[in-house]
Every structure is written in structure tokens, then in C-alpha cells.
MARZA-843386 format. One line per field, with one value per residue (C-alpha): z, y, x. Coordinates in Angstrom, 3 decimals, padded with zeros to 6 digits. Example, Ala and Ser with C-alpha at 12.3 -4.5 7.8 and 13.67 -1.06 7.14 Angstrom:
<rs>
pz	c(007.800;007.140)
py	c(-004.500;-001.060)
px	c(012.300;013.670)
</rs>
This chain:
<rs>
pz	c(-012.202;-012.351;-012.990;-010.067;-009.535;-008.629;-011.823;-014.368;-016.076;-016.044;-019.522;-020.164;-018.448;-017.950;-015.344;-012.952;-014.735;-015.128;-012.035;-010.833;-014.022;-015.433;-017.403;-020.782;-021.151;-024.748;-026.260;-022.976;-021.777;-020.195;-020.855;-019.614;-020.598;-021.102;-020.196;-020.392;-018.074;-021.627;-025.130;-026.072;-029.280;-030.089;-028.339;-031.481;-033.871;-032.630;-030.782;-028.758;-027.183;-025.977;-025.020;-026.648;-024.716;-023.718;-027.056;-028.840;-030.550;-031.867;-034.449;-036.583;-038.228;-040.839;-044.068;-043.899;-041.760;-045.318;-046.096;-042.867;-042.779;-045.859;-044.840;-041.785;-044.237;-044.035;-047.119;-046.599;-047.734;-050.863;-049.478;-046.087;-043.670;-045.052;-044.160;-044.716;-042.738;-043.024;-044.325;-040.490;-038.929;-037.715;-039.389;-040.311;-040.394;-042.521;-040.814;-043.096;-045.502;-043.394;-039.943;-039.591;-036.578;-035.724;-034.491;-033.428;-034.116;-031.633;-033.227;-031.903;-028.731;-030.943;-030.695;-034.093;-033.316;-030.094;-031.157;-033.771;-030.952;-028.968;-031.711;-032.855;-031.710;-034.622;-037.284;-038.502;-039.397;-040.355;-038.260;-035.283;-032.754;-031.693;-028.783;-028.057;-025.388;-023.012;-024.458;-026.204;-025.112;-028.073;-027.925;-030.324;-031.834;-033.455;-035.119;-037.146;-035.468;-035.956;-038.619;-036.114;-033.563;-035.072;-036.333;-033.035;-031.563;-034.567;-037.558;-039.542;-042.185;-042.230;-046.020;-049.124;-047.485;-044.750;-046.334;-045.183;-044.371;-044.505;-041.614;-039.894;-037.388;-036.242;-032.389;-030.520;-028.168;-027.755;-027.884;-030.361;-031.940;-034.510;-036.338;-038.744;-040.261;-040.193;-041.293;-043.688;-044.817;-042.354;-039.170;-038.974;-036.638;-035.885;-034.227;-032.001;-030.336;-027.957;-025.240;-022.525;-019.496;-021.222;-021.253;-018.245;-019.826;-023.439;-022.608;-020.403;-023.246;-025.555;-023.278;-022.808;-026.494;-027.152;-024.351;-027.226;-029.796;-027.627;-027.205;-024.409;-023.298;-025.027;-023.725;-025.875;-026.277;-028.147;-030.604;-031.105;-031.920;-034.677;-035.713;-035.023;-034.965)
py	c(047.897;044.419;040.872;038.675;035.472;037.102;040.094;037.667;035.329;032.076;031.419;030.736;028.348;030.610;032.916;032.079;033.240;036.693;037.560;040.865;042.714;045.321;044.848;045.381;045.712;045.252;044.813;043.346;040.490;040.904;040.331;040.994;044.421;043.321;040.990;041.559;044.859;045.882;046.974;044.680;046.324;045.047;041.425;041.391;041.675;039.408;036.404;036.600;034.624;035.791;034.125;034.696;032.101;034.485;034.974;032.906;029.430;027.059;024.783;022.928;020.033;017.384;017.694;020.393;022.522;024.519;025.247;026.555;028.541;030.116;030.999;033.369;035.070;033.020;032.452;028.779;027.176;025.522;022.169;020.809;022.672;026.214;029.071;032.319;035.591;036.820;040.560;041.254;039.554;035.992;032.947;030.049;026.886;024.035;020.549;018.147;017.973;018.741;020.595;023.521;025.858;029.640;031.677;035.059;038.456;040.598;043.484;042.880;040.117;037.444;038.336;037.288;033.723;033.663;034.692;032.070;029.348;030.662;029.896;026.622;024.678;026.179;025.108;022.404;018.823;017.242;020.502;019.441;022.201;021.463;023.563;024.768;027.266;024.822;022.138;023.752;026.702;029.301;031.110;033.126;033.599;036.593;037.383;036.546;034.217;031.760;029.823;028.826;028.571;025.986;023.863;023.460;022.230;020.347;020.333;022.799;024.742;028.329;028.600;027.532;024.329;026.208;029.302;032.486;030.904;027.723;025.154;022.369;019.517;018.161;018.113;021.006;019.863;016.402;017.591;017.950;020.679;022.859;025.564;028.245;030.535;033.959;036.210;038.674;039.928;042.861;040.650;036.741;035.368;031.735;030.886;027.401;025.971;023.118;020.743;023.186;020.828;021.322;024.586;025.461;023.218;024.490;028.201;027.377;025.420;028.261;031.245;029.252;028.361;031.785;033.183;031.894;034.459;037.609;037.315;036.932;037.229;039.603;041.530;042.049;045.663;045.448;043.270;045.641;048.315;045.965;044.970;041.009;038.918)
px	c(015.972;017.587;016.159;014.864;012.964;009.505;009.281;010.979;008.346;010.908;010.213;013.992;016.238;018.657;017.303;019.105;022.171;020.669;019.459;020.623;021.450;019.578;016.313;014.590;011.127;010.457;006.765;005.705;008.492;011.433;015.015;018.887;019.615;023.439;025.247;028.970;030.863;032.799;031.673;028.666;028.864;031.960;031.591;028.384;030.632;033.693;031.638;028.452;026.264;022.695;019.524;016.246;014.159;011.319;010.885;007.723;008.124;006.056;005.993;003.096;003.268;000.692;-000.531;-002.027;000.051;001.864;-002.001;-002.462;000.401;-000.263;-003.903;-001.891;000.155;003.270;005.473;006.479;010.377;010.587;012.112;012.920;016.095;015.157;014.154;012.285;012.470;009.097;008.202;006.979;010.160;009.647;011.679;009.736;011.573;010.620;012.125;010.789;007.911;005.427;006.946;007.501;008.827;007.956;010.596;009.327;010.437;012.030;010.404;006.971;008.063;007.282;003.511;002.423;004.076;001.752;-001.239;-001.003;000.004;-003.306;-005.103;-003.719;-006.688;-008.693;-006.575;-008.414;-008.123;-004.760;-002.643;-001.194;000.304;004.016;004.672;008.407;008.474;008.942;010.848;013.852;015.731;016.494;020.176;021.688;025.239;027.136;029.951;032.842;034.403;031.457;032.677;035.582;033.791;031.248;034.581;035.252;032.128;030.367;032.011;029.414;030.858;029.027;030.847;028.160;027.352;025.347;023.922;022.215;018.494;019.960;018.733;020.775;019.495;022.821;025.012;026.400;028.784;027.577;023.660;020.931;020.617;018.656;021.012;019.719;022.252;020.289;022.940;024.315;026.942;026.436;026.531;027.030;024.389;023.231;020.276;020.111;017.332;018.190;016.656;015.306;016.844;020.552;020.044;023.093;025.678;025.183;025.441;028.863;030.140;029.665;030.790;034.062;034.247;033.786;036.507;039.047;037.742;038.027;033.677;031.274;027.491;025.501;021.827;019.248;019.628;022.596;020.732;017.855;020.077;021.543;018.300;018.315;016.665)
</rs>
């Protein structure tokens, strides 16, 4: 079975760009099987590029979002641009002293992250729901040519600077950008979230970045078998 307008749910921008290659039906939502004719397996691990847009994301922010948080289950950052992989798989991202952003785990289709977004409206007082499904588009990067590959487009250093659960708000090829460097010393891997409407011209600027490093688009299958995010 293969992707097409009417069976895909057009949460991501990028459908268009997927249409007509084969699916992957994982914890109900849908996503590009692969991406790439050759070995996906080794495009993870040189340079890849794939989009996890129909994932869940959502963000919370006020004085007493940390409180709120904490009341789900979530372990919260110490300090603003960190982050925490949680024991049940979703990062939370702390952007400033009091907003934070839910990025949810391909393990379960993000449902944790939704259910809490469905449910925002019972917060309370001084919580304020941020939603980001559709205002920024959420991609994801691979491999060891990142650190290059980032030189080239906007000057981050993945060294010490930028850490494993380390968070950056800076620009990606002339756009905004949020960064978090999710990786280990297994398997490099950024996450990126940017404005939903740049979407096209991001994911072009990237493949062709990438085209320089030997990598290419990736389907989600080959990052559930690597167990990312």
C-alpha cells in the first residue's frame, strides 16, 4: 500500500513529497515506509533526513506550567535550552523559564503527548496550552556527518558546546529554528522543529546539503528498528 491524499491524515507539510511510497501504520498514524531506493540503514548512519510531523507536539507555557508538568509524571530540565528524554520516551523541552515543548515518542505515536494536549483545558490557572502540530513542522537528522553538516548551514557546533539533550533556538538556512541534539554515542541524531509554511524549502535545503555527505531521505521504519526517537 502506498501514501495518497485521501488515506494520509495531512498532518505534515510534506505529504505531498510522499505520496506514492509505501506506508507504515504505527500505533494508529501513518507515515513513509522509506524513503530512499538504496540501504536506508546505511543513509542512518552517514546523513539522513526524515520527517516526523504526524507525530504529537505541544508545548505549555506560565507559571505554573513546571507544576503541571510534574503533576503528569514529567521530570522537568533544570534550566532553560535542555532537555529530558522521559522514562516512557517523549523529550520535554524547556525554552525559557516557564515554556516548555512536548515532543512525542515514536514508541506509542506520541499518544501520551496527545492525550495531555486533549486535556490541556483542565490544567488550571496560570497554564496556558501552546499548540504545535500545526504551526511548526518537526524533521529529524542522523548520522555522522552532522557536525559538518550543521557548519555548513548555521554555524552550530554538535562538540561540548551543544551536548546530548542540549537545546538550541537559532537559524537553519536562513530560518528559525529549534535544534535539540538527541543523540548518543550509538547514533548522532538532531531533532528540528521549524515554521510549518517553510516546510518544502527546508527539507530541499537539507536533502541537497546532505547529497554532499553520501546521505538522503530516510522512512520511519528504519528509525524504529534503531530505536529513535
Amino acid at each position: 500500500m502506498t501514501l495518497n491524499p485521501v488515506e494520509f491524515d495531512e498532518r505534515s507539510p510534506l505529504v505531498e513529497l510522499q505520496l506514492d511510497t509505501p506506508v507504515l501504520q504505527h500505533q494508529g498514524r501513518i507515515f513513509a515506509e522509506r524513503l530512499s531506493a538504496g540501504d536506508e540503514a546505511a543513509l542512518l548512519r552517514r546523513g539522513g533526513l526524515a520527517d516526523l510531523s504526524n507525530l504529537p507536539r505541544f508545548g505549555l507555557r506560565g507559571p505554573t506550567a513546571g507544576d503541571q508538568l510534574r503533576a503528569q509524571g514529567y521530570v522537568l530540565p533544570e534550566r532553560p535550552n535542555q532537555a529530558l528524554r522521559q522514562a516512557t520516551g517523549e523529550w520535554l523541552l524547556r525554552l525559557s523559564p516557564s515554556e516548555y515543548l512536548l515532543l512525542g515518542a515514536l514508541g506509542d505515536g506520541g499518544a501520551r503527548v496527545a492525550a495531555l494536549e486533549a486535556a490541556a483545558a483542565e490544567l488550571g490557572p496560570g497554564c496556558y496550552p501552546l499548540p504545535r502540530q500545526d504551526s511548526h513542522a518537526w524533521l529529524i537528522l542522523t548520522g555522522s556527518q552532522l557536525p559538518a553538516l550543521f557548519a555548513k548551514l548555521c554555524g552550530v557546533d554538535l562538540g561540548k558546546p551543544f551536548a546530548v539533550g542540549q537545546v538550541v533556538q537559532t537559524s537553519v538556512a536562513r530560518l528559525n529554528a529549534i535544534l535539540l541534539n538527541a543523540g548518543d554515542g550509538t547514533l548522532p541524531h538532531v531533532h528540528l522543529l521549524c515554521d510549518r509554511a517553510s516546510a518544502h524549502y527546508l527539507w530541499h535545503v537539507l536533502l541537497d546539503a546532505l547529497e554532499e555527505f553520501d546521505g538522503g531521505a530516510l522512512g520511519v521504519a528504519v528509525l524504529l528498528k534503531a530505536g529513535i526517537p
